[in-house]
MARLUMZA-699386 format. One line per 8 residues: number of its first residue (from 1); for each residue x, z negated, y of C-alpha. Coordinates in steps of 0.5 Angstrom, whole numbers, plus 2048, in hexadecimal, padded with zeros to 3 digits. Each point is the difference from the previous one (the first is absolute). Layout:
<batis>
NUM) X/Z/Y ~ ...
</batis>
This chain:
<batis>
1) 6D7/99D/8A5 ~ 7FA/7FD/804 ~ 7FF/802/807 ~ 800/7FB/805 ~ 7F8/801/801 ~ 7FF/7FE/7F9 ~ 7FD/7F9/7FE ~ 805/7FF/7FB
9) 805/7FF/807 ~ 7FB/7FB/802 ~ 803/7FB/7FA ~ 807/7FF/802 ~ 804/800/805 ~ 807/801/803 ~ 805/7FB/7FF ~ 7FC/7FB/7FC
17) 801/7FE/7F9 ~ 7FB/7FF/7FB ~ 7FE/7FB/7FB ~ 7FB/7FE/7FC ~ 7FD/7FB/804 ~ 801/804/807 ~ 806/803/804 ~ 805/7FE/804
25) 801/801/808 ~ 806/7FF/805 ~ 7FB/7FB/803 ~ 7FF/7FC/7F8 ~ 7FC/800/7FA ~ 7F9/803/800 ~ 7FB/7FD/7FB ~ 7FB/806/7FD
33) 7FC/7FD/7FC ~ 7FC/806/7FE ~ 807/802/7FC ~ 801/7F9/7FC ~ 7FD/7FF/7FA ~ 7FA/7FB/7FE ~ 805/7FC/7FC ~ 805/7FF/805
41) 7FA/7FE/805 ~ 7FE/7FB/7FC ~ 807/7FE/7FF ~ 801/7FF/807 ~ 7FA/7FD/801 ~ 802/7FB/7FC ~ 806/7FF/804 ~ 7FD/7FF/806
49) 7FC/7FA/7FD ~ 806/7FC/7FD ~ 804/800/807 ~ 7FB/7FE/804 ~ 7FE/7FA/7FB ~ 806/7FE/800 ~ 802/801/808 ~ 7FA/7FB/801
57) 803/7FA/7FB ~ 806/801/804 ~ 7FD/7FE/807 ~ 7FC/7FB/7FC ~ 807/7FC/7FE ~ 803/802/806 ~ 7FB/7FB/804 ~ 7FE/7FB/7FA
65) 807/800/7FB ~ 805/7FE/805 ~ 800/7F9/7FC ~ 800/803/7FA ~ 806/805/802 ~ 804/7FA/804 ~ 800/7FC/7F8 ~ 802/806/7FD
73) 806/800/805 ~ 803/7F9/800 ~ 7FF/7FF/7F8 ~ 804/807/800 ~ 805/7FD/805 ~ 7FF/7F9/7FC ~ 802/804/7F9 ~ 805/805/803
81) 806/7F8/7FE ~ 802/802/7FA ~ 801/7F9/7FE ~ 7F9/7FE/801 ~ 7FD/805/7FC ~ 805/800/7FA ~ 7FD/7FF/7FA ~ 806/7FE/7FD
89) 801/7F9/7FD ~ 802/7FB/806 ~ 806/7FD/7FC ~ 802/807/800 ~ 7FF/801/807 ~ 804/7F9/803 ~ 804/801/7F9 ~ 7FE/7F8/7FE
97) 804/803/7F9 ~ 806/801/802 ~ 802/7FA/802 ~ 801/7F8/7FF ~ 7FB/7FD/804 ~ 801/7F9/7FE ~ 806/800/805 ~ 7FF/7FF/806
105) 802/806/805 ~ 808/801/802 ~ 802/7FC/7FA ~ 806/7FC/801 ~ 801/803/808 ~ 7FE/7FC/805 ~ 7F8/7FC/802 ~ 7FB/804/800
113) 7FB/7FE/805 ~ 7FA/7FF/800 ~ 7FA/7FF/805 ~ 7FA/7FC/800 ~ 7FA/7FF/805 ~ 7FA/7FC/7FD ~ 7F9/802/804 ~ 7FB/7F9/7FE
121) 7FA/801/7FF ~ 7FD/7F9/7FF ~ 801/7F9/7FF ~ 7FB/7FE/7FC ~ 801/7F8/7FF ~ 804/7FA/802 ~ 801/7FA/7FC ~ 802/7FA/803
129) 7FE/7FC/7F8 ~ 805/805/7FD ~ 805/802/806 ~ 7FF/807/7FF ~ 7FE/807/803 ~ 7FC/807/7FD ~ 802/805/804 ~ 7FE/808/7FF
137) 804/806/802 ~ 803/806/800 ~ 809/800/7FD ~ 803/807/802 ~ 808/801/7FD ~ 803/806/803 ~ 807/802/7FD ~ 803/807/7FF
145) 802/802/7F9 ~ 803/807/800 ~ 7FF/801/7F9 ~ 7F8/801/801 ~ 802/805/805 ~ 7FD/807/7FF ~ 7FF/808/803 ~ 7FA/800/806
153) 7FF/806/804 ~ 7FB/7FC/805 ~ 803/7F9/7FF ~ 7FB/7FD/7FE ~ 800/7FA/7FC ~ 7FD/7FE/7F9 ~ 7FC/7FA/7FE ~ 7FF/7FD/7FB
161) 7FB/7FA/7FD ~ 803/7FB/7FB ~ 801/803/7F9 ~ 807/803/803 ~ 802/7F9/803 ~ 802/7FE/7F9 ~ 805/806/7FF ~ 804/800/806
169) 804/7FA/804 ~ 7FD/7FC/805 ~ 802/7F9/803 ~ 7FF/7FA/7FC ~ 7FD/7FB/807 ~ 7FD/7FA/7FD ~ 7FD/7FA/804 ~ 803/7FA/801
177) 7FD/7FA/7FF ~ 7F9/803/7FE ~ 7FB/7FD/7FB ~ 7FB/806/7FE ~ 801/807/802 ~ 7FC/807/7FD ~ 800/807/803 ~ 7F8/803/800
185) 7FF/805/7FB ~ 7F9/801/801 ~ 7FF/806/7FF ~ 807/802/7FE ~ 806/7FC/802 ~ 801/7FF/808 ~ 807/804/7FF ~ 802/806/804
193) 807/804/800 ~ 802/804/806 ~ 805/805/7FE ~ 804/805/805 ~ 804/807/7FF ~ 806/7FB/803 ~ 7FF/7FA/7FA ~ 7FD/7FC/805
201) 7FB/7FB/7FC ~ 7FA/7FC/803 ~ 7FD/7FB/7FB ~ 7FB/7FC/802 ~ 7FB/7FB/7FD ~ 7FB/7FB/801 ~ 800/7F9/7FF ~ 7FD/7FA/800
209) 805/7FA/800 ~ 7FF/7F9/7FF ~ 808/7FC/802 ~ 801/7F9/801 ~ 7FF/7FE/809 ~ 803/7F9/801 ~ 7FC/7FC/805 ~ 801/7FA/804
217) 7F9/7FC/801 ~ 803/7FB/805 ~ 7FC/803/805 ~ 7F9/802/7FD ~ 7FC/802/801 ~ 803/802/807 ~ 806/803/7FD ~ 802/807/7FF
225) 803/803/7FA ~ 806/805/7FF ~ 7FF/804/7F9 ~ 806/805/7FD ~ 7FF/806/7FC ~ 808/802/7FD ~ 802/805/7FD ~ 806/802/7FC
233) 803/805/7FA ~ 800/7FB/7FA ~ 806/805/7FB ~ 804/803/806 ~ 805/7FC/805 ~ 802/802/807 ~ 805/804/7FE ~ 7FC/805/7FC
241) 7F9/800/804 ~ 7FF/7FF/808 ~ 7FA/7FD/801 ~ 7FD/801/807 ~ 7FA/800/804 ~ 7FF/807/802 ~ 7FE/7FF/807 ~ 802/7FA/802
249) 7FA/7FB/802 ~ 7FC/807/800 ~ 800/800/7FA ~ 7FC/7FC/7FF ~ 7F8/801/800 ~ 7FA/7FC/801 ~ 7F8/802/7FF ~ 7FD/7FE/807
257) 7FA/7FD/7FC ~ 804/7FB/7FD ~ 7FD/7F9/801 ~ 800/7F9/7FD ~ 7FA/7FB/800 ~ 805/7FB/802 ~ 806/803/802 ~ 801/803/806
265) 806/806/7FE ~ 805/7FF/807 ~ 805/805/7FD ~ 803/804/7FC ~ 808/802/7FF ~ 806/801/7FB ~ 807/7FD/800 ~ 805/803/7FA
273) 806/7FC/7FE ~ 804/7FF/7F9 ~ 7FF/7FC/7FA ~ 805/7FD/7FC ~ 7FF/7FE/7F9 ~ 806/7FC/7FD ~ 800/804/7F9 ~ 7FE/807/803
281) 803/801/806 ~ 7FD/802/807 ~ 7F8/804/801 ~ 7FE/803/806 ~ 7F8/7FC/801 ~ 7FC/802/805 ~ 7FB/7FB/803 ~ 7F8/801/803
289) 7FF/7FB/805 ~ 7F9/7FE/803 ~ 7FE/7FA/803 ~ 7F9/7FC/800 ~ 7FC/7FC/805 ~ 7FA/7FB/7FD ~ 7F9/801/803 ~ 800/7F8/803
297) 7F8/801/801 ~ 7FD/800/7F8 ~ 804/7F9/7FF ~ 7FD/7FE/806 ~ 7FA/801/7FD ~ 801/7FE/7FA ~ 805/7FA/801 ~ 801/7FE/807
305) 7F9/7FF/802 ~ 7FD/7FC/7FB ~ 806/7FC/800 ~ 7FF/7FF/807 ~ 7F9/7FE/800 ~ 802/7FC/7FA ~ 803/7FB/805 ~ 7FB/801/805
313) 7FB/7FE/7FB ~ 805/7F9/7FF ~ 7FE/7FE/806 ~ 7FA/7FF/801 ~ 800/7FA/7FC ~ 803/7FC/806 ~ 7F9/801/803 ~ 7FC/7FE/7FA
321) 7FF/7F8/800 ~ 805/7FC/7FC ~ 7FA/7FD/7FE ~ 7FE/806/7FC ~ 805/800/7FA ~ 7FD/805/7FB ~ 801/805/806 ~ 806/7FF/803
329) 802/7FF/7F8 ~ 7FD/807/7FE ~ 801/804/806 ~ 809/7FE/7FF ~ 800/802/7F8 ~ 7FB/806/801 ~ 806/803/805 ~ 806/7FD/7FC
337) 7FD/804/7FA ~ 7FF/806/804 ~ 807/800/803 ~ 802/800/7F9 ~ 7FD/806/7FD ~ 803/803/807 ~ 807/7FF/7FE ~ 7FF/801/7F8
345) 7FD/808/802 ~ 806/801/805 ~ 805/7FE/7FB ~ 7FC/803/7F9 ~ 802/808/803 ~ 806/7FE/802 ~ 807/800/7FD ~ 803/7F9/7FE
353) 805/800/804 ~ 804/7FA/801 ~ 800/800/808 ~ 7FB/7FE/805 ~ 7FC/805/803 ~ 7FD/801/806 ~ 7F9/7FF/7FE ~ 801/7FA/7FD
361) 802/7FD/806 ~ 7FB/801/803 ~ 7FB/7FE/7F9 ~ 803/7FA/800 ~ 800/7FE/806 ~ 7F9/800/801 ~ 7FF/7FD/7F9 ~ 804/7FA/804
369) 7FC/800/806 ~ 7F9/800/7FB ~ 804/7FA/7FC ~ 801/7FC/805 ~ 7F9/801/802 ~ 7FF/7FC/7F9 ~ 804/7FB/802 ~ 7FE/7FF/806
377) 7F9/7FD/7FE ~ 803/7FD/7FB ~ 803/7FC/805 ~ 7FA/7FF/804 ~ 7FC/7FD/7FB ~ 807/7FB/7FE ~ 800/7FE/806 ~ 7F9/7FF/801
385) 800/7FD/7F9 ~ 805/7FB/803 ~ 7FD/7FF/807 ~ 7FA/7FE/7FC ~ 803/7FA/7FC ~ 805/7FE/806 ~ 7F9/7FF/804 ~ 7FD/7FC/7FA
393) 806/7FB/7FF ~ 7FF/7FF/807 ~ 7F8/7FE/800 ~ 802/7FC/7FB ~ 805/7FB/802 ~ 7FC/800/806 ~ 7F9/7FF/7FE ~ 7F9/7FE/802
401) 7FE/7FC/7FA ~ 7F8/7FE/805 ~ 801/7F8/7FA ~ 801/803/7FA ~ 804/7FE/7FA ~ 806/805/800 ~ 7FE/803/7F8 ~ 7FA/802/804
409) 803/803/807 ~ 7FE/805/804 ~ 805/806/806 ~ 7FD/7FF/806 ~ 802/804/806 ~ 7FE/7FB/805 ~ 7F8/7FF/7FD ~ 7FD/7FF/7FA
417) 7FB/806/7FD ~ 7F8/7FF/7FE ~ 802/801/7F9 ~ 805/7FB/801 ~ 7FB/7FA/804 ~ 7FB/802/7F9 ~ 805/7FE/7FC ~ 802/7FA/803
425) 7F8/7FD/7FF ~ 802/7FF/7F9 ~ 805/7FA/801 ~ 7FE/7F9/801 ~ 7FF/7FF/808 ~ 805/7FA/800 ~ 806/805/7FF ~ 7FE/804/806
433) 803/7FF/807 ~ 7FD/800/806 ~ 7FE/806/805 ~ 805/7FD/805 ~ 806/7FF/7FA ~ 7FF/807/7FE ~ 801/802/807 ~ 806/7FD/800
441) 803/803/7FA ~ 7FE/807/802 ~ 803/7FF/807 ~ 806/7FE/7FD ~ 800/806/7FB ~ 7FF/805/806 ~ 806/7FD/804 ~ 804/800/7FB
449) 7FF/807/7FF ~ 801/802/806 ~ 807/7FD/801 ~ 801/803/7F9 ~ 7FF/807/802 ~ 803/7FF/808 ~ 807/7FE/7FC ~ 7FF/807/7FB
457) 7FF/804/807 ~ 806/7FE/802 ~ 805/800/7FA ~ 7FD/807/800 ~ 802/802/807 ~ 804/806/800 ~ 801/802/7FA ~ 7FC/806/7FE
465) 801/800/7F9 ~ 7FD/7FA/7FE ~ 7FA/801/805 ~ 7FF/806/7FB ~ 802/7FC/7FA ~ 7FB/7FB/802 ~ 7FA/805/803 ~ 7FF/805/7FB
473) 7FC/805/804 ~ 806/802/805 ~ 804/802/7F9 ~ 7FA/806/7FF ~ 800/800/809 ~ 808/801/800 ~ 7FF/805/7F9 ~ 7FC/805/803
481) 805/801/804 ~ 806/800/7FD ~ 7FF/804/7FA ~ 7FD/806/804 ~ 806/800/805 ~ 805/7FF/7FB ~ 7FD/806/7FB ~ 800/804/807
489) 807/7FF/801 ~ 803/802/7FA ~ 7FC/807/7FF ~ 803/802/807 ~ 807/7FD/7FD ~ 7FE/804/7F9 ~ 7FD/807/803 ~ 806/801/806
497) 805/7FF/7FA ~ 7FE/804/7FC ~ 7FD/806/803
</batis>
C-alpha cells in the first residue's frame, strides 16, 4: 500500500470511477485528454466536425426551405387518398367490368333524373340568308350512378378525360332542330367526367351548334329576333330519364364578352316543357332562349340615308329650266337607276320571303317619289309641247298676212320682222298694200287678240287646275312643295310606327 503522501494518491480520487477516456464525478463526466488514446482523439474530432456541418445546413433550411418543406407536405397530405395514388386499373377501381353499362342506371325503376346547365361562351354568327345561328358553349350533365361508386378516406372525387366516357353510361342529349354540331378536339377531345365516391357523375363537353332560328323580317331591319337552342334525350322517354335544368334560370351562363356586330343580346333565359311524338311517346325538352335587337345605325348608313338623298336629289330637277331637257332627263334617270341598285343590294343578303318588310317600305316609297319626279317633267314638257301648238293654231287663224298670197304667209304678233319686210321686196309692188291698209290689218290683229285672251281669262277664272294646266310653270312651283312636304309626312308616319 501506498501512503497517502504518495504521489500515486495524487492520481485517483475517492468515489470517482475511471475510464479511459476520464472519470466520472457526482457533479458529471470529466474529460482527461491525457488519458485517451490518439486514435480516439481523431475519431472524436471527427465527430465534432460532422455535427457541426450538419447543425449549419440545418438553420440554412429552417430560413430558406420553408417552401420546399410545405410542397413536401401537401403532396404527402395529397397522396395520403389511397384512391388517388392507386396503381390499379380504373376499370378495376370504379368496377366498369362488373356491370352492363349499355343499361341505364335503376333499369326498370323509376327516371333517373338528370340535370343540366349550359355556360355559352360565344354566338359566333346570325344568318338572316339561311335563318340559322352558331353558338359555342359548355354542356355539363349531372346524374348519380351507383354503380360507379367507390371507397375514399378523404372523399375526393375522380376525374377522368374521354377515353372513359365510352365505357360507362351517360345521357343521350341531342339538339333539336340542329344543322351542324362538333365537340373540339384540339388537342384531345373536349370531354370531362367527374366522378364521386357517392356515384355522382359530372360530364361536361364543349360544343359548337349550329340550329335553325325561325325569324320574322316584318319589321327589318327594326326588328328584333327570338332564337331557341332545345334540348332533348333522343332513346329515352319521360319515363325512363328526367330531364331538367339543374338550377333553374341559374343555370344558365353567358360569357360577359359576348357581343354581336349587328345584334345587341337583350336576355338570356330557360323554360322546359314536354314534347310528344306520335310514335315514341312523351320527352323532357329543355329550351335556351336569348333575345336579339338589330343596331339600326349600319342601315341608316347603308340604306336609309343614300335613299333619302336619292329623293332629295329628285328634286332639284324642279328648279331646273323646263327648257333644259337632257338635264332634267339625265338627273331622273341617274336617281331611279340608283334607287334600283339600292333595293337590289337590300334584298340580295336577305331571305325570299313572301311578305313585306319594313325596309321595302320605305325603298319603294321613296323609289315613287323619285319616279314621279320623272313624270313630273314628263308632264311639263307635254304640257308645254301642247301649249305651244294651241298658240300656233291661234296665230294662224288670226294672222297678219301684210298682202301676201297665202302659199306665202307670215305670224305676226301685231308688226311685221325686218327679215320679213326684205322678203316682201321680191314681189311685184301692185300686189302690195298701202302703209295705211297694213295698219288696219295689224289693229285688227291685236284687237282680236286681246278680246281672245280677256275670254280665255275669264273662262279660267277659279279654277286652279287648268291655270296649272295651262301655265306650265306653276306645275315645277306647286312640286317644290308638295313633293318635300308629302315625303316629310310619310317618314314621321313611318319612324313612329315602327320605332
Amino acid at each position: 500500500m501506498q501512503s497517502p503522501g504518495d504521489p500515486a494518491d495524487s492520481m485517483f480520487k475517492p468515489g470517482c470511477i475511471y475510464t479511459a477516456g476520464g472519470y466520472w464525478t457526482e457533479g458529471g463526466w470529466i474529460f482527461d485528454s491525457h488519458r485517451m488514446p490518439y486514435f480516439a482523439k481523431l475519431m472524436l474530432l471527427i465527430f465534432c466536425l460532422v455535427v457541426l456541418v450538419e447543425s449549419r445546413k440545418h438553420r440554412r433550411k429552417r430560413w430558406t426551405g420553408q417552401v420546399e418543406v410545405q410542397k413536401a407536405s401537401h403532396i404527402y397530405r395529397k397522396n395520403h387518398d389511397m384512391t388517388k395514388s392507386r396503381t390499379g386499373k380504373t376499370e378495376q377501381l370504379l368496377r366498369v367490368d362488373d356491370h352492363d353499362f349499355t343499361m341505364r342506371p335503376a333499369f326498370g325503376g323509376p327516371a333517373i333524373p338528370v340535370g343540366v346547365d349550359v355556360q355559352v361562351e360565344s354566338l359566333d354568327s346570325i344568318s338572316e340568308v339561311d335563318m340559322d345561328f352558331t353558338m359555342t358553349l359548355y354542356l355539363r350533365h349531372y346524374w348519380k350512378d351507383e354503380r360507379l361508386s367507390f371507397p375514399s378516406h378523404t372523399n375526393k372525387s375522380m376525374t377522368f378525360d374521354g377515353r372513359l366516357v365510352k365505357k360507362i353510361w351517360v345521357p343521350d342529349v341531342f339538339f333539336v332542330h340542329s344543322k351542324r354540331s362538333f365537340i373540339h378536339d384540339t388537342t384531345t377531345d373536349n370531354i370531362m367526367l367527374r366522378v364521386f365516391p357517392d356515384g355522382h357523375v359530372l360530364y361536361s363537353m364543349r360544343i359548337t351548334v349550329t340550329a335553325m332560328c325561325n325569324m320574322d323580317f316584318s319589321r327589318f331591319p327594326l326588328d328584333s329576333q327570338t332564337c331557341t337552342l332545345e334540348l332533348e334525350s333522343y332513346a329515352y322517354t319521360d319515363e325512363d330519364l328526367m330531364l331538367y335544368w339543374k338550377n333553374g334560370n341559374e343555370s344558365l351562363r353567358t360569357d360577359e364578352k359576348i357581343s354581336l356586330s349587328q345584334f345587341l343580346i337583350q336576355k338570356f333565359h330557360t323554360t322546359s316543357r314536354l314534347a310528344f311524338y306520335s310514335s315514341t311517346g312523351w320527352y323532357n325538352r329543355l329550351y335556351i332562349n336569348f333575345t336579339l335587337r338589330r343596331h339600326i345605325f349600319f342601315f341608316l348608313l347603308q340604306t336609309y340615308f343614300p335613299a333619302t338623298l336619292m329623293v332629295m336629289l329628285s328634286w332639284v330637277s324642279f328648279w331646273i329650266d323646263r327648257r333644259a331637257v337632257p338635264a332634267r332627263v339625265s338627273l331622273g334617270i341617274t336617281t331611279v337607276l340608283t334607287m334600283s341598285t339600292i333595293i337590289t343590294g337590300v334584298n340580295a343578303s336577305m331571305p325570299r320571303v313572301s311578305y313585306i318588310k319594313a325596309v321595302d317600305i320605305y325603298l319603294w316609297v321613296s323609289f315613287v317619289f323619285v319616279f314621279l319626279s320623272v313624270i313630273e317633267y314628263a308632264a311639263v314638257n307635254y304640257l308645254t309641247t301642247v301649249q305651244e301648238r294651241k298658240q300656233r293654231k291661234l296665230r294662224e287663224k288670226f294672222q297678219c298676212t301684210c298682202g301676201i298670197p297665202p302659199t306665202n304667209t307670215m305670224l305676226l304678233d301685231g308688226i311685221c320682222s325686218e327679215s320679213d319686210a326684205n322678203s316682201l321686196e321680191e314681189y311685184p309692188r301692185g300686189q302690195l298694200v298701202t302703209e295705211e291698209d297694213k295698219q288696219d290689218k295689224m289693229v285688227i290683229h291685236l284687237a282680236l287678240n286681246n278680246e281672245s285672251n280677256s275670254s280665255r281669262k275669264r273662262r279660267l277664272k277659279g279654277h286652279v287646275s287648268l291655270r296649272i294646266m295651262q301655265n306650265t310653270h306653276a306645275i315645277d312651283k306647286y312640286s317644290r312643295l308638295i313633293f318635300p312636304g308629302t315625303y316629310i309626312f310619310f317618314n314621321l308616319i313611318y319612324w313612329s310606327v315602327f320605332c
